[in-house]
N, C-alpha and C positions, 0 to 999 in steps of 0.2 A: 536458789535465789539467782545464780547466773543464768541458769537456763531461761528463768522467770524473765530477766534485764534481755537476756537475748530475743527471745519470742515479741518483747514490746518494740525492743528499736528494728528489729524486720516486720514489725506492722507498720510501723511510722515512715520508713524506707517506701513500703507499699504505698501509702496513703500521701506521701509527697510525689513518685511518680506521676501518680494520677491526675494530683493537680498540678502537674509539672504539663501533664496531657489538654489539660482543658484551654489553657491559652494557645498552646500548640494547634489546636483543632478550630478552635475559634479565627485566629489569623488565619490559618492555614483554608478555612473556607471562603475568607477573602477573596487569598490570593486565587485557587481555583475557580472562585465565581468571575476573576477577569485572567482566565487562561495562563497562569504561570506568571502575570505579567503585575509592572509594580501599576497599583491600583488607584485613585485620585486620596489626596493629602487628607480633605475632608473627613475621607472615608475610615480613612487608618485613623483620625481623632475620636471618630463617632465609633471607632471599634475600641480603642481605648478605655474611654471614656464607659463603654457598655462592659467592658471587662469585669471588673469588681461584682457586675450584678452573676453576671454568668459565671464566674470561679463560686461565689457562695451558692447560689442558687445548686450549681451542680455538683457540687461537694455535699451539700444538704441529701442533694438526690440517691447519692453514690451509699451513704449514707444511713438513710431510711429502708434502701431492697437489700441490705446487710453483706453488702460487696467484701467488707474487710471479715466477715466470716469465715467467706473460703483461706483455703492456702494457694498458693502456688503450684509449691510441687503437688497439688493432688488436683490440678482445675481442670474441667468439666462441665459439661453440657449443663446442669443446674447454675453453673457459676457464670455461662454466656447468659444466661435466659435472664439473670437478676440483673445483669450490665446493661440488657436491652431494654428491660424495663427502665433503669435510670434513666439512662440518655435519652428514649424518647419523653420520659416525662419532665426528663431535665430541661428539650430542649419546647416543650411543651411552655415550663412556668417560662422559662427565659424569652420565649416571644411575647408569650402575654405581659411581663414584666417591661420588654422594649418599648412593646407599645404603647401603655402607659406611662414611661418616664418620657418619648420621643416622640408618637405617633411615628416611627419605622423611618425616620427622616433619615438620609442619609445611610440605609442598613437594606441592602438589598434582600430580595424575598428570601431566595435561593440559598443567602446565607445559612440560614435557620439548618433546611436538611442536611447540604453540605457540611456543617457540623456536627451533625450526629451523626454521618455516617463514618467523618475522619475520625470524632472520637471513640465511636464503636470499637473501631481498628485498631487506635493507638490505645485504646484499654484491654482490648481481648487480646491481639496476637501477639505483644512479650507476654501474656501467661502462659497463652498457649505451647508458644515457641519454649520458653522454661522448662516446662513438665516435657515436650518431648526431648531437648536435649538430655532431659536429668534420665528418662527413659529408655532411649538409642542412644546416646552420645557416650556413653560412660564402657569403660573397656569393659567384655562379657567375664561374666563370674567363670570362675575357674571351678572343676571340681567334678566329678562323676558327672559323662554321658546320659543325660536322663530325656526318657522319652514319656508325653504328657498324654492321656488317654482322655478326652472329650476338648472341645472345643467351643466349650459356653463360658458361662460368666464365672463360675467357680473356677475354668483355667485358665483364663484370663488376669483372674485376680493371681492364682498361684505364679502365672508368666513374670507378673507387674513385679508381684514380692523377690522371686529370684534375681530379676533385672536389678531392683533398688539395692538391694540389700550384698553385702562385701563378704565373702568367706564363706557363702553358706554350703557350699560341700556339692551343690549339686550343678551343673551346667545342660540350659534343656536346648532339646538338637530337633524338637518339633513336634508335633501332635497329629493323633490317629483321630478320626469323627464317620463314623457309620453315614451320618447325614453331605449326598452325595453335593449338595448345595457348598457345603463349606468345602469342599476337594479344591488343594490347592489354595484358598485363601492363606492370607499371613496372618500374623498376631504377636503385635510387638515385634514383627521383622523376622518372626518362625513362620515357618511354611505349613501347612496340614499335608503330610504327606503319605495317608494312607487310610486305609480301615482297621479297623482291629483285629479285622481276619490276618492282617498282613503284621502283626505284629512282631511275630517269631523270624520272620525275614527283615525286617528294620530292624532286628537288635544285633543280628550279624552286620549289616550294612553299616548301621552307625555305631555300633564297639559302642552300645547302651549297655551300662550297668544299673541302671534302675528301673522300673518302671511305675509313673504316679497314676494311678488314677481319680482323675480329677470331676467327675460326674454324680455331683451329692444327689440330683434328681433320680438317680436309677433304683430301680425296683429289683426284687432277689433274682429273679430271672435274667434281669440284663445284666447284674454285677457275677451271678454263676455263669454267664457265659463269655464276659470280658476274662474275669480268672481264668477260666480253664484256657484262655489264647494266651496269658501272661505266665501259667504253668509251664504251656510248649514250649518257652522262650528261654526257660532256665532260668531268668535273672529274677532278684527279689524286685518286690512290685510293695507299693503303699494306697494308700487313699484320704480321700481329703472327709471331712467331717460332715455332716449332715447339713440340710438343707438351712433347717432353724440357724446353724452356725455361720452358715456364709450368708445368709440375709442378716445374723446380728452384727456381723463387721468382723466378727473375730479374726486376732491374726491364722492368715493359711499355711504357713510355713510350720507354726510353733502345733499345728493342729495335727499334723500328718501323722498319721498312724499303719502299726497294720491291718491288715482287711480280717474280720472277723466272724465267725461263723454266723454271728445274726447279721452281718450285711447277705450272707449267701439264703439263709434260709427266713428273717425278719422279709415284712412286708410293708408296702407304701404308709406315709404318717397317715394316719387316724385323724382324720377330721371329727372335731366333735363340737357340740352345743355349749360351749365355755356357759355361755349366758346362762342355760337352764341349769347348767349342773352349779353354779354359783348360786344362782337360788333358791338350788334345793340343798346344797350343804354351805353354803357360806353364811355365818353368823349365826349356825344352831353346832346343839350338842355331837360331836360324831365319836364313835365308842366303836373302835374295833378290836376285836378276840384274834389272838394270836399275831397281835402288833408286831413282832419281832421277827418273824418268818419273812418268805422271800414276798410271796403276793401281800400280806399283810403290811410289812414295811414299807413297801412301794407304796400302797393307798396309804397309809402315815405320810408319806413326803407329797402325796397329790392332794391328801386336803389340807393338808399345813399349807399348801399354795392359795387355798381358797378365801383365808384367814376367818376360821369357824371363830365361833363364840370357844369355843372349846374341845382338844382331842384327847379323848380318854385312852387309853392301849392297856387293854389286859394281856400278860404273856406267861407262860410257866418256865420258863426258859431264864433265868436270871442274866444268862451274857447276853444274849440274843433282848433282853428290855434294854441293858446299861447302853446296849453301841445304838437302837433307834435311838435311844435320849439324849444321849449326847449327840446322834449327827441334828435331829431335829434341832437343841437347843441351841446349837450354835448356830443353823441355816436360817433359823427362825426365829430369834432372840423374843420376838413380842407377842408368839404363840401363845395360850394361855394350855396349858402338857401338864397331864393326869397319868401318871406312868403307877402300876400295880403288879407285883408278884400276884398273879390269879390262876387258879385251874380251872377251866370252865364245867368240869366234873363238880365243883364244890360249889353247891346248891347256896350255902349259908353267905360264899363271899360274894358271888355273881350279884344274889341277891341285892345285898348291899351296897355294891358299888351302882347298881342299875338304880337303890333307890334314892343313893346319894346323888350321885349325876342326873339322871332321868336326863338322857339321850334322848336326842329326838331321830336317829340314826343310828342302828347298828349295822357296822359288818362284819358278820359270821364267818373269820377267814379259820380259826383254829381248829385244827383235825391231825389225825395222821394219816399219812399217805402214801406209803412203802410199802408196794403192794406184795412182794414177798416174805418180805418180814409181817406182815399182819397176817400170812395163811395159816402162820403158828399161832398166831397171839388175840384167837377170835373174842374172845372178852375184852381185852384193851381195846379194840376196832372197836367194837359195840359202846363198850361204856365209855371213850372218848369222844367218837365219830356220831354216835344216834346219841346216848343220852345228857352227851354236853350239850349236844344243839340242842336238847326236847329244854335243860338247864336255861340255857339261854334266849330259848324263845318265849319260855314263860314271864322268865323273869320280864323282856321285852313286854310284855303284851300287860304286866298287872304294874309296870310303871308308864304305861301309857305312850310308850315309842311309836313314830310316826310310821315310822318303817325300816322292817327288818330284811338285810340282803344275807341270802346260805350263800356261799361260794362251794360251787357243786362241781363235779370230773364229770368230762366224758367215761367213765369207769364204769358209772352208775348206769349206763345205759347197756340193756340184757348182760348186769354182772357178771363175769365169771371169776371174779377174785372174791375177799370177804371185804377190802377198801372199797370195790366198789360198789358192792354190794349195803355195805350199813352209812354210803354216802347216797343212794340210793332211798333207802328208809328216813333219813335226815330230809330228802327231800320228800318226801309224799308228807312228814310228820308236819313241816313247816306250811305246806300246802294245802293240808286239812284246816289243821289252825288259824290258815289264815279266813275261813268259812265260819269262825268263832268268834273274832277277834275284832277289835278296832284299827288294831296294826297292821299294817301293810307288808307281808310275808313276802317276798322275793326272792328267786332262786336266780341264781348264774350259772352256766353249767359252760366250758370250755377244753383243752385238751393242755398237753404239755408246755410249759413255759421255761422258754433258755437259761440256763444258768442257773436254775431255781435250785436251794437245796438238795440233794441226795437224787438227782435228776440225772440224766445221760452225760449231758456236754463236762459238768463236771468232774463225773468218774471216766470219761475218754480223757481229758486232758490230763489228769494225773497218771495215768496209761502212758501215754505218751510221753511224758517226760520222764517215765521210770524207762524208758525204750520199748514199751510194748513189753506183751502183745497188749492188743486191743479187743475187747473180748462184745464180739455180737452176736443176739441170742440166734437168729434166725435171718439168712441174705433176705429172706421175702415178706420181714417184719416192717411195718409203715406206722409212723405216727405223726398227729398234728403238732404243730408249734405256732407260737407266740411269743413275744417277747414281754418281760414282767412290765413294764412300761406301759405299754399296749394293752394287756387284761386287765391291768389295772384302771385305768381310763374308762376303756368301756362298759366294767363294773360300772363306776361311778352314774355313766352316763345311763347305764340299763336301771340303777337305782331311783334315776329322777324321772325315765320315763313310764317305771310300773305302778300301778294300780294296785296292787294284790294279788297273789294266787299266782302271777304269772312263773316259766320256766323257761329264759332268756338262753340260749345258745348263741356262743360267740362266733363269727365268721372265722373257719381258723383257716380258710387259703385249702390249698392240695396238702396230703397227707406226704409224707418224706420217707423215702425206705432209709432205717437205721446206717444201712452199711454205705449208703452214702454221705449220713453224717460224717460217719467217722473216718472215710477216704478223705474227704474237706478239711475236717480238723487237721489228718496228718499232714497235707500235703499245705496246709497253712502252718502248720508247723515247721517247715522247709524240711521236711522229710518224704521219701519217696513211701508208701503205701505196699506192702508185701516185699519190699528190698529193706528199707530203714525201720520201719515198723509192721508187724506180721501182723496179722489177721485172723481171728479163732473164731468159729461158731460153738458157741457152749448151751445153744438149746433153749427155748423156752422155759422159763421160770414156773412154779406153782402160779397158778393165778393167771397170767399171762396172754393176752389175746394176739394172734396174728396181727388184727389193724382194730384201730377202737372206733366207734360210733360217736355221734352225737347228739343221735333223739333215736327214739324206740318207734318199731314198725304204728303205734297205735299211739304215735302224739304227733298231731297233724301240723308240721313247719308250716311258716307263714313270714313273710316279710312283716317291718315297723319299719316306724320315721328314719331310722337309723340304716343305711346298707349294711354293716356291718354286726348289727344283731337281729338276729330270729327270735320268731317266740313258737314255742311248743306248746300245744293244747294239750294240761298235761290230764292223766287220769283219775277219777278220783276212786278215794277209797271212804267206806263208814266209818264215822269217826268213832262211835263207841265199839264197833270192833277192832278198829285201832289202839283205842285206851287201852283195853282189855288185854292184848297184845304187849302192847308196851309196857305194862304193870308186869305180867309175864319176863319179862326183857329185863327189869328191872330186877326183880326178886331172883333171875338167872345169876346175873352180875354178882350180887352180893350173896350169893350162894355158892359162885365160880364155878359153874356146871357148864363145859365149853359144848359137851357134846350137845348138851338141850338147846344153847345156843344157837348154834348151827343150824341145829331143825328148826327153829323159833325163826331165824333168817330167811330160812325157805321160804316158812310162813308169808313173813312179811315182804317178800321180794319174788315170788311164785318165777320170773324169770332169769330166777340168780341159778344158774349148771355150775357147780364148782364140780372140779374134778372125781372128789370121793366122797359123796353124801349121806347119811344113813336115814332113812325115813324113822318120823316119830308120829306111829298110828295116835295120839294124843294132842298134837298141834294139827288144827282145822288150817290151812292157809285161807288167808285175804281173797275172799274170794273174788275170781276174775272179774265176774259180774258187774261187780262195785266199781270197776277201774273203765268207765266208759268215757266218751269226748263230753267235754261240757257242750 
């Protein structure tokens, strides 16, 4: 409540200035229309006497372009621009008002501009002057030597905050900017005194113990190669938050973090078609399998943003459904959330919730995908990875779903594992089907994602903070990334652009050699890389490729409306030799025959090389034939 009493009587302080200004400016163009000098009797009556019209009139003006909006200590270019509208419209009614109570008897012409241009003055420059004493004037923050890395409006803003703000720990001594244009300008009364190349020698020169980087616009290439100058430098370094975050106002101080391995290897935001993707999932049914996973949960919190008719989540995971439900339920309170214990294996319950709900949206995230642990467990890969998808597609297609998205691996592209191998058969299954069907089948297919589950970045960073070692299969092993944010989006977006049948590949950027991840992680960990934390090569895994693909030598890439998704012409195979197959597939599973498995996989994936195969003269494979370009 005081704050509340405080805030009103410094409006009203405001708002009596101003009209403390308008009489001020009024005489005062008087007296300057007759040179400093005292003016005829008449005249100073007839300005009197016009007074009352011009304080209302222009307080009405002041007013209406919402001048008592701004603040002070934050005034600004938008807050001149609103003044200049008043005054001149102020001084706009105020003649027309003259001339009508006087026909201008006695009010010389000159008066009128002279007016607005004193009032201009006497209303803009004490704000101005305000904000910069509160600005410059104020004795500098005491606290850690800090030196600012970009010179746009993200450090700008960061400069403003350490200026305003008492105690905060840091003291900045200047900013480095690659762009040779800003060399040497000031900001807030700091100098630009350098490039980034020069950073490691500014931190000697100015006794810098921090370094911020303050450039939310940079992309993984510019921010891996600010780091590695803010490495040389020995001193810890931070960064300020994302671009979304310094466009929504958020404070920059409370935001500063450290720099994190998807700032180094994440890529530019993702531009996407809000519009289309809102109505192709906004206000319909959306049902995703394996809700609870890492890409799964993220499409859970992107179309809770869309606000669907309703978000169904099947998961077999019991912790992994309670933590989406609860983060959903509370982000989302007027969500309409369909949360199920389901295994997409169980034909009976799929069924039912598919006929209960009747989605008009599924997405097919649930699989497993540990690709060494599935080189033992080729039934589980099968009957989770193919015959829950074949589960779920049926079920999709005889409750009449609009369209169904597989979320596919680069894996699956010339197998050599059995993950990607029976996510491979998942895709051909969905893509026959979709040549049957009313539903709209859709495939995604993309590469590794940060931080996902039982993924790399996870198991280095518990590495790391046991002290190492750090354990990499291979120095000349490369893999794509993404961030789950990012796959997930484009999912969404490659769902509202296909048609059917289609097999979408995600843009995933240049592929990453592993052991520069993990040099990154350490060295983001403030640990030196083969001193603080060692380094092992322990060999490729069962299953395991040098570098993975994205589309196969015979599925012909192509641009879409999207830059950021492909689509692959994929191949097709007969469907009834596929039934045929898969009934095979099926009667394997529930008979737990791995080794006939196996050779049944070949069958159905003719480019799947796993390590140690044994042919089964009895299984015909899919023939190549059948796998031609549409």
């Amino acid at each position: 409540m005081r704050a509340l009493m405080s805030k009103i009587s410094q409006r009203w302080i405001v708002v009596a200035h101003d009209l403390f200004m308008v009489p001020v400016a009024w005489l005062g163009a008087y007296w300057l229309r007759f040179n400093l000098e005292a003016f005829p009797a008449h005249m100073f009556i007839q300005a009197l006497t016009d007074l009352p019209f011009v304080l209302v009139i222009q307080a009405g003006a002041l007013w209406f372009f919402g001048i008592y909006r701004g603040v002070w200590r934050f005034a600004s270019v938008p807050d001149l621009i609103r003044i200049i509208k008043a005054v001149i419209a102020g001084v706009v009614v105020i003649a027309i008002a003259v001339f009508l109570v006087s026909r201008l008897e006695g009010v010389p012409r000159s008066v009128f501009p002279l007016y607005g241009l004193l009032l201009l003055i006497l209303l803009s420059g004490p704000r101005m002057a305000y904000r910069w004493l509160k600005d410059h004037a104020l004795p500098m923050t005491t606290g850690q030597p800090t030196l600012i890395v970009g010179a746009g409006h993200g450090a700008e803003m960061l400069v403003r905050d350490l200026l305003r703000a008492k105690d905060t720990g840091y003291q900045p001594v200047g900013f480095v900017d690659d762009d040779p244009r800003n060399r040497g300008k000031e900001i807030h009364g700091l100098r630009v005194i350098g490039a980034t190349t020069d950073i490691p020698r500014l931190v000697t020169s100015y006794g810098v113990q921090l370094i911020v980087i303050a450039v939310p616009s940079a992309n993984a290439g510019e921010m891996r190669r600010i780091v590695e100058q803010c490495e040389l430098s020995g001193v810890p370094f931070r960064t300020l938050p994302g671009v979304a975050d310094i466009v929504a106002g958020r404070a920059v101080l409370q935001t500063l973090r450290e720099v994190s391995i998807d700032d180094l290897l994440g890529r530019e935001q993702v531009s996407l078609d809000w519009k289309a993707i809102s109505s192709g999932l906004g206000a319909k049914t959306v049902l995703v399998s394996g809700g609870g996973g890492s890409i799964g949960s993220e499409l859970c919190r992107q179309v809770a943003r869309l606000e669907p008719a309703g978000l169904v989540i099947l998961e077999n995971s019991e912790f992994n459904l309670y933590q989406i439900e609860m983060e959903l339920r509370q982000a989302y309170p007027e969500l309409t959330l369909h949360v199920h214990l389901c295994d997409v294996t169980d034909s009976v319950a799929v069924e039912h919730w598919m006929q209960h709900y009747r989605p008009s949206v599924v997405f097919h995230a649930a699989a497993y995908k540990h690709v060494p642990l599935l080189e033992q467990q080729v039934r589980e890969a099968l009957h989770n990875n193919v015959l829950g998808t074949r589960t779920m597609a049926l079920a999709a297609d005889r409750c009449g779903c609009n369209t169904f998205v597989l979320i596919s691996t680069d894996k699956a592209v010339n197998p050599t594992n059995v993950m990607g191998a029976s996510k491979r058969v998942a895709e051909i299954f969905c893509q026959s089907l979709d040549r049957h069907s009313t539903t709209h089948f859709i495939t995604v297919r993309f590469g590794n994602v940060l931080g996902s589950a039982g993924s790399v970045v996870p198991l280095f960073r518990q590495q790391i903070a046991r002290g190492g070692p750090v354990t990499v299969t291979h120095p000349e092993v490369t893999r794509y990334f993404m961030t789950i944010p990012e796959a997930s989006q484009l999912i969404m977006q490659a769902a509202v652009m296909g048609k059917g049948g289609e097999i979408y590949v995600l843009d995933m950027g240049e592929p990453v050699k592993i052991i520069y991840l993990a040099e990154q992680m350490i060295r983001l960990a403030g640990k030196i890389p083969g001193e603080d934390v060692e380094i092992i090569y322990s060999g490729l895994r069962p299953g395991e490729k040098m570098y993975e693909e994205l589309f196969h030598e015979k599925e012909s890439l192509m641009g879409t409306a999207h830059e950021k998704i492909l689509l692959a012409r994929h191949r097709q195979a007969d469907w009834d030799e596929l039934q045929g197959l898969m009934g095979r597939l099926d009667a394997q599973v529930n008979g737990y025959d791995e080794q006939s498995l196996t050779d049944l996989l070949q069958a159905l994936v003719p480019e799947f090389k796993p390590d140690d195969i044994v042919a089964d003269t009895n299984v015909v494979p899919l023939n190549s034939h059948t796998r031609y370009l549409k």
